[in-house]
C-alpha positions in Angstrom: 235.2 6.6 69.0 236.3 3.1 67.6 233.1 2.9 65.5 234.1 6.0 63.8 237.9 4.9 63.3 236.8 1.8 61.7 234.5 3.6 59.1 237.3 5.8 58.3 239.8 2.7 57.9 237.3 1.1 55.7 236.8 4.4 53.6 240.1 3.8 53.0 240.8 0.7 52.0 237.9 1.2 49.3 239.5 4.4 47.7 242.9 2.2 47.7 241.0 -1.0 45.7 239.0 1.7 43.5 243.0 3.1 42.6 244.0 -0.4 41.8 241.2 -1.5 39.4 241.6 2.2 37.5 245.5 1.5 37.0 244.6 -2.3 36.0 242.0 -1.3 33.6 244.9 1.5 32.2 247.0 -0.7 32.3 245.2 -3.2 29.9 243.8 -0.3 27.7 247.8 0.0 27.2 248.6 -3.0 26.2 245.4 -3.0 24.0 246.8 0.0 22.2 250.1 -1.3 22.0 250.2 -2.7 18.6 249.6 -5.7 16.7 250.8 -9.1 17.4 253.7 -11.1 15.5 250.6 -13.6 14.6 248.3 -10.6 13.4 251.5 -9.7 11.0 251.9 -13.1 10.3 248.3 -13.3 8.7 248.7 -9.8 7.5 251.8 -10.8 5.3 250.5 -13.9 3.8 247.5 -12.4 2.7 249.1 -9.7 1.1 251.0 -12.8 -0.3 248.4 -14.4 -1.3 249.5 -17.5 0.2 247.7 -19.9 2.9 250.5 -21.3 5.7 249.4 -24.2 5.1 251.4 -24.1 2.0 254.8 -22.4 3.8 258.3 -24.4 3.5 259.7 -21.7 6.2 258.6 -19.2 8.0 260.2 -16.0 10.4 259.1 -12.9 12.2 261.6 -10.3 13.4 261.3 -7.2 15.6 263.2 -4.4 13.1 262.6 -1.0 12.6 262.3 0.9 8.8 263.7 4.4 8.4 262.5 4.5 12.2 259.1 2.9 12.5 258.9 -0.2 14.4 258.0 -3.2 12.1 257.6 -7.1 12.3 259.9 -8.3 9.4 257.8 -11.5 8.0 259.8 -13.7 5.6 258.6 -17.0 4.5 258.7 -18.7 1.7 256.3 -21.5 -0.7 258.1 -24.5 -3.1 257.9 -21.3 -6.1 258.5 -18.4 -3.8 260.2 -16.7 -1.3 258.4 -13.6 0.3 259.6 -10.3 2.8 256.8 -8.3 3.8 257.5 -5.4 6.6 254.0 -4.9 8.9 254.1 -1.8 11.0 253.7 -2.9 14.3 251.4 0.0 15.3 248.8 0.0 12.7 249.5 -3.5 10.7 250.0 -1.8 7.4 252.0 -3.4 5.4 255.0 -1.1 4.5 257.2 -2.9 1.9 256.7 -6.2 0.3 258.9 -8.2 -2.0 259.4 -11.9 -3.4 261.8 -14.0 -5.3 261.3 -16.4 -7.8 264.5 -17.6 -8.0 265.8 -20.9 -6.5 266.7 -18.7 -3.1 263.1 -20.0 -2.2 264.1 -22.4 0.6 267.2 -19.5 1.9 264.6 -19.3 4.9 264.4 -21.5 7.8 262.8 -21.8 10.9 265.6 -23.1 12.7 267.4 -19.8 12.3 267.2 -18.1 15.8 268.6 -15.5 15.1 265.6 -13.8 15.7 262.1 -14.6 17.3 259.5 -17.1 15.9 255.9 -17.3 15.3 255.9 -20.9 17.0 252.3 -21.2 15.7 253.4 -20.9 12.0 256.3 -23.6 12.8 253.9 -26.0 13.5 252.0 -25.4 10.4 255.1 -25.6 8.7 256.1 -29.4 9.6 252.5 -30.1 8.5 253.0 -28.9 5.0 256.8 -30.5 4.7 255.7 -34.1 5.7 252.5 -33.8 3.2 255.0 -33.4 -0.1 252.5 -35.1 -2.0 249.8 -32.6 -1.9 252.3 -29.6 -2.1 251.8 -29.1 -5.7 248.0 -28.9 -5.4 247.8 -26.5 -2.5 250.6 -24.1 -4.3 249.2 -20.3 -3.3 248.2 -17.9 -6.1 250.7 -15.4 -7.2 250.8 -12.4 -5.7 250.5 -10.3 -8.9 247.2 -9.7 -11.1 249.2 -10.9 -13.9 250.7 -13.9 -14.7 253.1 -14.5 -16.6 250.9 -16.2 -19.7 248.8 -13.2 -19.5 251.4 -10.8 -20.3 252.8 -13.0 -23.4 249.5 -12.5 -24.7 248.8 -9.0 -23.9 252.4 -8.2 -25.5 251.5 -10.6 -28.8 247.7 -9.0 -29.0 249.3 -5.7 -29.2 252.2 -7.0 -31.5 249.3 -8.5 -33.6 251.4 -11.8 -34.2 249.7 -15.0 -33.5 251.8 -17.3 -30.7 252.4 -19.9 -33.2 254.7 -17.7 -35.2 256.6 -16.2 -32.2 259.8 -17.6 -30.6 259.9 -16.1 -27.1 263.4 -14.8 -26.3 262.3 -14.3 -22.6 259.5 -13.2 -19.9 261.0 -11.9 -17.2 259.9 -10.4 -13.5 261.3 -7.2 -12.7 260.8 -4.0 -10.6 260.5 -0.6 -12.4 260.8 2.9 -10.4 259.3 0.7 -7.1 256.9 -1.0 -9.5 256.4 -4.8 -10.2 256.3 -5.1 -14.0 257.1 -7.6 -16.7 259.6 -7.7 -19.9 258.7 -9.6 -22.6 260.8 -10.1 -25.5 260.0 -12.6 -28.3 261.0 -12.6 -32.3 258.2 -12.7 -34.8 259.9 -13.2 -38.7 262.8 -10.9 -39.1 261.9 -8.6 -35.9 262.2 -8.7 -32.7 259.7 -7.0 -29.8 260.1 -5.8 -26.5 257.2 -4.9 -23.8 257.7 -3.4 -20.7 254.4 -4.3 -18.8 252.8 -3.5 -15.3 252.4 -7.1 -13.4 249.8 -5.3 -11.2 247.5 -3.8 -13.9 248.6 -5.3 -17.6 249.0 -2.0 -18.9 252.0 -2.2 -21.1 254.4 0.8 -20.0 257.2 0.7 -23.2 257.7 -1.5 -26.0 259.7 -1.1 -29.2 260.3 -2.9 -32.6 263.2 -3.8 -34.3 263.6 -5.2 -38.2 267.0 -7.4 -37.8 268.6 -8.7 -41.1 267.4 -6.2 -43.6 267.4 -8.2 -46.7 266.1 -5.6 -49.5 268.6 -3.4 -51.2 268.4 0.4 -51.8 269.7 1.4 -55.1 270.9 5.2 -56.0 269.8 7.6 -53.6 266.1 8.5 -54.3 264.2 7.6 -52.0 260.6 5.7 -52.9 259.1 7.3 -49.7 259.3 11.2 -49.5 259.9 12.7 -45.9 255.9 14.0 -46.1 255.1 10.2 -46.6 256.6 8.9 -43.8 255.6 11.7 -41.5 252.3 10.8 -42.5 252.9 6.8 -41.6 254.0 8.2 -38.4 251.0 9.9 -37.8 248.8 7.1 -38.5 250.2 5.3 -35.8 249.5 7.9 -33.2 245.9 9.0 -33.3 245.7 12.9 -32.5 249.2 14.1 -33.4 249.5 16.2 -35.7 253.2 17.6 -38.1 254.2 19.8 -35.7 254.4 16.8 -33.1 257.1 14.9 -35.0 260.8 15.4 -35.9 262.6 13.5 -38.6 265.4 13.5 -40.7 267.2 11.3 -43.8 269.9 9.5 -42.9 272.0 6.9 -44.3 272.7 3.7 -42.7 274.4 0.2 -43.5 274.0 1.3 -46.9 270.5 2.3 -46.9 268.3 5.4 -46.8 266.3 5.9 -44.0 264.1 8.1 -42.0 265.0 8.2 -38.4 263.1 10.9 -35.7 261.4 11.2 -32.6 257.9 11.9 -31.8 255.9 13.8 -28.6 252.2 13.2 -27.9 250.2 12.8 -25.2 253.0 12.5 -22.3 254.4 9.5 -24.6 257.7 9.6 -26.7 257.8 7.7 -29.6 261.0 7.1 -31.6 261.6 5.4 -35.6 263.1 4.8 -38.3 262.0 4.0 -41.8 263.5 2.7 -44.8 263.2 4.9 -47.4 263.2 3.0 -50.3 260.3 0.7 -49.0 258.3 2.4 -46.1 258.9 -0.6 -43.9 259.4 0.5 -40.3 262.6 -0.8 -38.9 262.5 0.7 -35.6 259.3 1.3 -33.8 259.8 2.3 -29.7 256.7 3.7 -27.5 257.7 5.3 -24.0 254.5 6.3 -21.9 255.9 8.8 -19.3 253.7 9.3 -15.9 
C-alpha cells in the first residue's frame, strides 16, 4: 500500500514541474513578443538618420504614445543636427521622423531625466565629446538624397543660367504637405527664380520666373506681339498642349502692354505674362499638382 502511494506522489510532483516549465516557456514567448527594445529603437533611429552614435553630442529615449500606439521617442542630436524619430515599440517601424538644422542642435541632453535613458548610448556619447578633434571628420551623412549643392544645381540646370552669373538669394530646408523639399531662390540678370524641390527625390515640384526692373518702354498701344503669337510662345514651352489648353488676355500694366493668363496641361498649372511690345516673358510660374 505505501509503494503505490509513493508512485502516485511522484506522478504528481512530475505533472506539477511539467506545469511549471510550460508557463516559464509562455512566459518567455511573452516577453519575446513583447516588443522591441529602447536599444533596438535606438539603432533603428540613427539609421534612419543616417548617423553613427559614435558621432552623437546627446542622446534620449522616452516611453510615449502617438495618436495611441505605444512608441520609443528617440531624440539626439550631431554638431549640424538635431533629430526626433518615433519607433513603434511593437514592430520597430519608424512612424515620424524629423530634424533641425538650426542652432537648437545641442537643446538635447542626456542629463535630462525627465525621462528614461539608453545608458549604452551615454557612454558613446562622452566618447565622441572628449574626441572634439575628430568630430568634424566623423560628421554623419545627411539624412536626405539631396544635398543642398545638388539642388542649386538642379534648380540652375533647369533655369539654364551658369552659377557664375547667379547670386543666390537663399536655399532653404522646408517641409511641404508632410514632405521634405527645398526652396531655392537665386537672381540671374534682371530676374529672379524660385524652385520648390523634393529633398528626397530632386524632382523639382514648382518654380516660377520673374523680370524685375523692366527697362524697355512701350510706345502707343499696338502691340509687336499679337495674342496668337504669344499663345503660340506659350505652347512652345509646354510640349503636348494645344489652344484650347491656355487662357489669356491683354492687359495693361505699369505702363506697358502685356499678355497675362493661365495654362492647364498635364495635372500642372502654368501661369504668365508677356510683354507685348517685345515677347519677353516677365512672369513664368510651373505648379505640378499630385
Amino acid at each position: 500500500m505505501k509503494k503505490t502511494i509513493r508512485k502516485h506522489n511522484g506522478t504528481k510532483a512530475a505533472a506539477v514541474l511539467l506545469g511549471i516549465l510550460v508557463l516559464a516557456a509562455s512566459l518567455v514567448g511573452c516577453a519575446q513578443s513583447s516588443g522591441i527594445t529602447e536599444t533596438e529603437a535606438t539603432a533603428i533611429a540613427l539609421e534612419r538618420a543616417g548617423v553613427e552614435q559614435a558621432d552623437t553630442v546627446s542622446l534620449r529615449v522616452s516611453q510615449e504614445e502617438e495618436d495611441g500606439v505605444p512608441v520609443y521617442a528617440v531624440e539626439f542630436a550631431t554638431a549640424e543636427r538635431s533629430y526626433t524619430c518615433d519607433v513603434v515599440r511593437g514592430s520597430g517601424e519608424v512612424r515620424n521622423f524629423s530634424y533641425d538644422t538650426a542652432s537648437g542642435a545641442s537643446a538635447l541632453t542626456p542629463q535630462d531625466n525627465s525621462a528614461p535613458a539608453n545608458t549604452e548610448a551615454q557612454d558613446s556619447q562622452s566618447v565622441a565629446e572628449k574626441d572634439n578633434s575628430t568630430s568634424d571628420a566623423n560628421q554623419s551623412a545627411a539624412a536626405d538624397a539631396v544635398t543642398e549643392e545638388q539642388a542649386k544645381a538642379i534648380a540652375l540646370e533647369h533655369a539654364g543660367v551658369a552659377q557664375v552669373d547667379v547670386t543666390f538669394h537663399r536655399v532653404k530646408q522646408d517641409r511641404e504637405n508632410g514632405r521634405a523639399v527645398y526652396e531655392v531662390e537665386f537672381y540671374a540678370g534682371n530676374a529672379e527664380y524660385d524652385y520648390e524641390i523634393d529633398a528626397e527625390t530632386g524632382e523639382i515640384l514648382s518654380f516660377d520666373s520673374d523680370i524685375e526692373g523692366w527697362t524697355l518702354e512701350s510706345s502707343g498701344t499696338t502691340a509687336a506681339v499679337t495674342q496668337e503669337q504669344a499663345r503660340d510662345m506659350v505652347l512652345e514651352r509646354i510640349p503636348g498642349a494645344t489652344a484650347s489648353d491656355v487662357y489669356m488676355e491683354r492687359d495693361r500694366e505699369d505702363g506697358r502692354d502685356v499678355y497675362e493668363g493661365e495654362a492647364y496641361y498635364d495635372r500642372t498649372e502654368y501661369e504668365f505674362e508677356i510683354d507685348a511690345s517685345t515677347g519677353t516673358f516677365i512672369k513664368w510660374s510651373v505648379d505640378y499638382r499630385d
